[in-house]
Residue frames as a rotation matrix with the C-alpha (Angstrom) as fourth column:
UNK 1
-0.700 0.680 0.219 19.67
-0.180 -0.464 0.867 -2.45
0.691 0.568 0.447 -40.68
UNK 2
-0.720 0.673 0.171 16.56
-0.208 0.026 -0.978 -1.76
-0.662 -0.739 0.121 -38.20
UNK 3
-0.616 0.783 0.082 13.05
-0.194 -0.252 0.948 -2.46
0.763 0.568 0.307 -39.82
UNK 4
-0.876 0.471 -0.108 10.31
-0.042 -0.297 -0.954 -1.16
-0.481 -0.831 0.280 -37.63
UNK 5
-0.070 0.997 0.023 6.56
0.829 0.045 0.558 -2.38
0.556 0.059 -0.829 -37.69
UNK 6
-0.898 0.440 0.021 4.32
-0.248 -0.466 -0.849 -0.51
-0.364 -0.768 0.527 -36.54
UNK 7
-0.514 0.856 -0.044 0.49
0.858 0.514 -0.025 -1.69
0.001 -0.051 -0.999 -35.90
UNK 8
-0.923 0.381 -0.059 -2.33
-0.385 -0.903 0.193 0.50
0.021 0.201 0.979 -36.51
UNK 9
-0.584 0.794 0.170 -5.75
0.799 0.599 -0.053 0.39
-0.144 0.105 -0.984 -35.95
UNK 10
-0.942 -0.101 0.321 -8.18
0.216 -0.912 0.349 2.91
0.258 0.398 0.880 -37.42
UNK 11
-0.116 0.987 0.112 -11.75
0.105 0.124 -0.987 4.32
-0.988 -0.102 -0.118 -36.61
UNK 12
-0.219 0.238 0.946 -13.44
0.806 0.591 0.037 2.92
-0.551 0.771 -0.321 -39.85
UNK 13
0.701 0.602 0.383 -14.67
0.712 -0.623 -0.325 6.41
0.043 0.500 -0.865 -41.15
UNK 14
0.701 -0.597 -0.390 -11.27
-0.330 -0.756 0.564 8.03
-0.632 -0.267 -0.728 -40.61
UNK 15
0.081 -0.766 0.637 -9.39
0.541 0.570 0.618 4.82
-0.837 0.295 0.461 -42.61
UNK 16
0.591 0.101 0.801 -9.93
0.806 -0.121 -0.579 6.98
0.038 0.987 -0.153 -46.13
UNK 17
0.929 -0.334 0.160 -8.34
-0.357 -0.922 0.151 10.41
0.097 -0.197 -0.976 -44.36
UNK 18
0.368 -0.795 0.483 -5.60
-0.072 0.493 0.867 8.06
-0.927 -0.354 0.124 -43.02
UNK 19
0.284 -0.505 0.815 -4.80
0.718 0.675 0.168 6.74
-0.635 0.538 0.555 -46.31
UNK 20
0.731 -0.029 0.682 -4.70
0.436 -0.749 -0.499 10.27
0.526 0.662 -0.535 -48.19
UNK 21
0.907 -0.405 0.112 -2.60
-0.364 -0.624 0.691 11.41
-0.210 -0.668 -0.714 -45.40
UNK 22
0.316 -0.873 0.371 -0.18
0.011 0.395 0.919 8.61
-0.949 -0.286 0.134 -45.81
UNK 23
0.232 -0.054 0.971 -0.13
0.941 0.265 -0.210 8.90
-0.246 0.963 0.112 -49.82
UNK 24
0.989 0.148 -0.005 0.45
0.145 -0.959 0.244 12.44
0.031 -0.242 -0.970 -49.18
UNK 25
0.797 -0.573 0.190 3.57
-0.603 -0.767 0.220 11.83
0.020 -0.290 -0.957 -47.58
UNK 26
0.876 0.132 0.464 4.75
-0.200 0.975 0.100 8.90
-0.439 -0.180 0.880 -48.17
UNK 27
0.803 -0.484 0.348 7.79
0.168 -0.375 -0.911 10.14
0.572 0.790 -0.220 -50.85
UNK 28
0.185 -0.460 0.869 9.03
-0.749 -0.638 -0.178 12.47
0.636 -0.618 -0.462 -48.19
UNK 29
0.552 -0.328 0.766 9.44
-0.739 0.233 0.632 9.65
-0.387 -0.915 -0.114 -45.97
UNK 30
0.756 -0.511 0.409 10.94
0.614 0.770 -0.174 7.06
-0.226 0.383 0.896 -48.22
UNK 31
0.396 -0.784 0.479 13.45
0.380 -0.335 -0.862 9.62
0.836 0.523 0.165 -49.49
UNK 32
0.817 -0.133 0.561 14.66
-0.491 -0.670 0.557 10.58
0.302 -0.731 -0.612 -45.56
UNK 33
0.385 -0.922 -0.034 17.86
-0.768 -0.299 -0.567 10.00
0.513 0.244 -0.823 -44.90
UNK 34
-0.589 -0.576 0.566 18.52
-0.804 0.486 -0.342 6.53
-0.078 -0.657 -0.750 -43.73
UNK 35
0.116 0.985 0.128 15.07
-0.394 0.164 -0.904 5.44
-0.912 0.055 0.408 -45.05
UNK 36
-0.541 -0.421 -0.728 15.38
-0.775 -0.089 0.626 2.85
-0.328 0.903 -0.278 -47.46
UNK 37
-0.569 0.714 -0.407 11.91
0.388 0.670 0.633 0.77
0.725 0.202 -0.659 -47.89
UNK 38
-0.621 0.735 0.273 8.62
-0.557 -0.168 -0.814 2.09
-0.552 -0.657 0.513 -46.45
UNK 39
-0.764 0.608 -0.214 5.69
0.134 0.474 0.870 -0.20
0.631 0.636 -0.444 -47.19
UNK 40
-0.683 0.664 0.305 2.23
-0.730 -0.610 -0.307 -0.02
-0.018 -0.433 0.901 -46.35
UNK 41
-0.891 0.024 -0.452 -0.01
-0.042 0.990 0.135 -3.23
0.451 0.139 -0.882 -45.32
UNK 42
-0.212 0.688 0.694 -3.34
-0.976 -0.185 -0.116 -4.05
0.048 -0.702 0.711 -44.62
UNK 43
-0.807 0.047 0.588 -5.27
-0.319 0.804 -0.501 -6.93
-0.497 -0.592 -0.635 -42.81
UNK 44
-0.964 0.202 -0.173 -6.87
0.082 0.843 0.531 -9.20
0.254 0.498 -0.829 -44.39
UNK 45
-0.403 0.759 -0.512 -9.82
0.736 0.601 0.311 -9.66
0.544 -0.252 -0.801 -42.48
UNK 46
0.010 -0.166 -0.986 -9.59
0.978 -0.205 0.045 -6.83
-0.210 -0.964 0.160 -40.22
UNK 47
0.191 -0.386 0.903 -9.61
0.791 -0.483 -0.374 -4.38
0.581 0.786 0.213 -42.96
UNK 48
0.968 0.242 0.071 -9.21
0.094 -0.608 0.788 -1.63
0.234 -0.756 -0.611 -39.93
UNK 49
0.738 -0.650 0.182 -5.80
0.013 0.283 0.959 -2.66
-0.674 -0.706 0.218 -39.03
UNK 50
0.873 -0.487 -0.037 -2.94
-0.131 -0.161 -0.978 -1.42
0.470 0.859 -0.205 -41.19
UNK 51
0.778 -0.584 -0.232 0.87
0.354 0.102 0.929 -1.90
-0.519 -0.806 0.286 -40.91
UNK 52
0.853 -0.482 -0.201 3.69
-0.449 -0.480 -0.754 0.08
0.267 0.733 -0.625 -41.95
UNK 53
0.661 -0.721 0.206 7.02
0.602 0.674 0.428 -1.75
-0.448 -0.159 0.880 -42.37
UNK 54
0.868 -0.491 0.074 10.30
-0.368 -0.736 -0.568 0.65
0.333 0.466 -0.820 -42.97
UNK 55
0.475 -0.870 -0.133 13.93
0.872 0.486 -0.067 -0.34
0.123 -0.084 0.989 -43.44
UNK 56
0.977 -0.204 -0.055 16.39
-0.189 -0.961 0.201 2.02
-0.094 -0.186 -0.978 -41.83
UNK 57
0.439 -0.895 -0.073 20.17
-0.384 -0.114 -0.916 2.10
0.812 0.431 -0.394 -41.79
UNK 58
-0.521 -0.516 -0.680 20.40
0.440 0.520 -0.732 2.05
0.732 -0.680 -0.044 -38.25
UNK 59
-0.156 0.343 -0.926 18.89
0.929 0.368 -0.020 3.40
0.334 -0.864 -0.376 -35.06
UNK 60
-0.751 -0.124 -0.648 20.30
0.057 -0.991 0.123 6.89
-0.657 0.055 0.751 -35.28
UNK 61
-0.901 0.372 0.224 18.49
0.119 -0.283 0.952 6.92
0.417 0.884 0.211 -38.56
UNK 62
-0.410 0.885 -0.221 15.19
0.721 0.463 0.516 5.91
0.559 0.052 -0.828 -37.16
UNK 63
-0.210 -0.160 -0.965 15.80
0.940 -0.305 -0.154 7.73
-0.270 -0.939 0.214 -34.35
UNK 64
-0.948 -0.295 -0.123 16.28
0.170 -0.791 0.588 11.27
-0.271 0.536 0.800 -36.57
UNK 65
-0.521 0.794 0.315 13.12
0.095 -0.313 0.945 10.84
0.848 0.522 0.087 -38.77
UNK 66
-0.079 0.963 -0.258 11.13
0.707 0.237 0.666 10.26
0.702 -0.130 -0.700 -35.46
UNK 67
-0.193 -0.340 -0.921 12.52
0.811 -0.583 0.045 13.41
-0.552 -0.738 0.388 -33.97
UNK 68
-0.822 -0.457 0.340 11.77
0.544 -0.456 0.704 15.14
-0.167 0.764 0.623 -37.15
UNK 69
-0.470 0.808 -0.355 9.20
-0.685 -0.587 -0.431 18.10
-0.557 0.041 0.830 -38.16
UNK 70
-0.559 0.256 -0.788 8.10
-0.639 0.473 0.607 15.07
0.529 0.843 -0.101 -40.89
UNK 71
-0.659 0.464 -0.592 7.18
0.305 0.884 0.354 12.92
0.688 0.053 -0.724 -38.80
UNK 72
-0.677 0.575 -0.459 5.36
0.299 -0.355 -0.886 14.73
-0.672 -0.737 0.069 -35.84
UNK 73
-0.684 0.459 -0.567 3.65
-0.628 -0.767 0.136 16.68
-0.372 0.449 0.812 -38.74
UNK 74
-0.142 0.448 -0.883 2.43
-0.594 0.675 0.438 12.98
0.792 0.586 0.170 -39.86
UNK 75
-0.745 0.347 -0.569 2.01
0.655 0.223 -0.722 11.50
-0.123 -0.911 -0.394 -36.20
UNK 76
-0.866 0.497 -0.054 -0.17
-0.457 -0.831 -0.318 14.87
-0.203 -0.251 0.946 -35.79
UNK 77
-0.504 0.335 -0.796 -2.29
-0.862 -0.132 0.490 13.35
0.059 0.933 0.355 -38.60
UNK 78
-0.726 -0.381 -0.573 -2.38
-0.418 0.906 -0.074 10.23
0.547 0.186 -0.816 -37.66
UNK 79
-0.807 -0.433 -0.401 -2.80
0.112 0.555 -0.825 9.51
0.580 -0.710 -0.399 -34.40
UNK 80
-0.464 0.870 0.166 -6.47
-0.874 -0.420 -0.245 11.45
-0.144 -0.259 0.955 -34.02
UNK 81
-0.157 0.666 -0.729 -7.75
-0.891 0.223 0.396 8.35
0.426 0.712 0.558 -36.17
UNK 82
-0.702 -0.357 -0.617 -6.93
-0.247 0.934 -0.260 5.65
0.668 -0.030 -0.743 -34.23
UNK 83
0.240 0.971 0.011 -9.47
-0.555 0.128 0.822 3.32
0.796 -0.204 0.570 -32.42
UNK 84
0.922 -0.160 -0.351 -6.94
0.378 0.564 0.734 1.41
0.080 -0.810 0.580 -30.37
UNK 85
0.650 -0.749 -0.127 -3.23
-0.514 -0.556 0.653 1.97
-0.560 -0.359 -0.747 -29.42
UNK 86
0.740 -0.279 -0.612 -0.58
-0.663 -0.146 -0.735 1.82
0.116 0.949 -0.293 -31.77
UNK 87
0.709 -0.613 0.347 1.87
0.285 0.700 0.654 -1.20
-0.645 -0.365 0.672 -31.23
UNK 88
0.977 -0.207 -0.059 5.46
-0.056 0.023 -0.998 -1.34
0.208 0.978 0.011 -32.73
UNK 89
0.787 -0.616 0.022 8.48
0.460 0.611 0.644 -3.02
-0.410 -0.497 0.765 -32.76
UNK 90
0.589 -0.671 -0.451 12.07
-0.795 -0.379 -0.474 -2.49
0.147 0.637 -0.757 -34.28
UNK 91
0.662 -0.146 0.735 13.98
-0.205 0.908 0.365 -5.48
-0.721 -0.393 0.571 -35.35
UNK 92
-0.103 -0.988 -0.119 16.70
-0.879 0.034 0.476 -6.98
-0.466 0.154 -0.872 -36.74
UNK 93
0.836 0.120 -0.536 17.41
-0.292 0.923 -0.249 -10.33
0.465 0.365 0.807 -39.07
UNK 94
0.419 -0.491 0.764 19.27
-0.766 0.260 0.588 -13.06
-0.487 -0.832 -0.267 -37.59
């Protein structure tokens, strides 16, 4: 199993579009093939800074959705809002 962070930071007047966007589609990405936990996380303090944690099957899997019309169509969406660059990892338990 892969589970991929990914860091987010948002201009502050865009964080409400973000979050309709991601409540929007959020279904459609938990129910993609290989896609079995998507959560959604904000910072404490930072309230700007969200993080999305998703459990995949495996690489291919991950690999699929982010090749997919789903996600670009959400990247598309996304990625206008951001105030800094997006960080993220994919990892593994040991």
């Amino acid at each position: 199993m892969i589970i991929r962070i990914v860091k987010m930071g948002f201009i502050p007047e865009q964080i409400d579009a973000f979050l309709e966007n991601f409540n929007k589609n959020k279904d459609n990405i938990r129910n993609f093939e290989g896609c079995s936990h998507l959560q959604l996380a904000r910072d404490v303090k930072q309230t700007n800074q969200f993080f999305t944690y998703s459990h995949w099957e495996s690489e291919a899997h991950l690999n699929n959705y982010r090749n997919s019309a789903l996600f670009k169509g959400v990247w598309a969406n996304t990625k206008n809002k951001f105030n800094q660059k997006p960080e993220a990892w994919s990892i593994q338990a040991v």
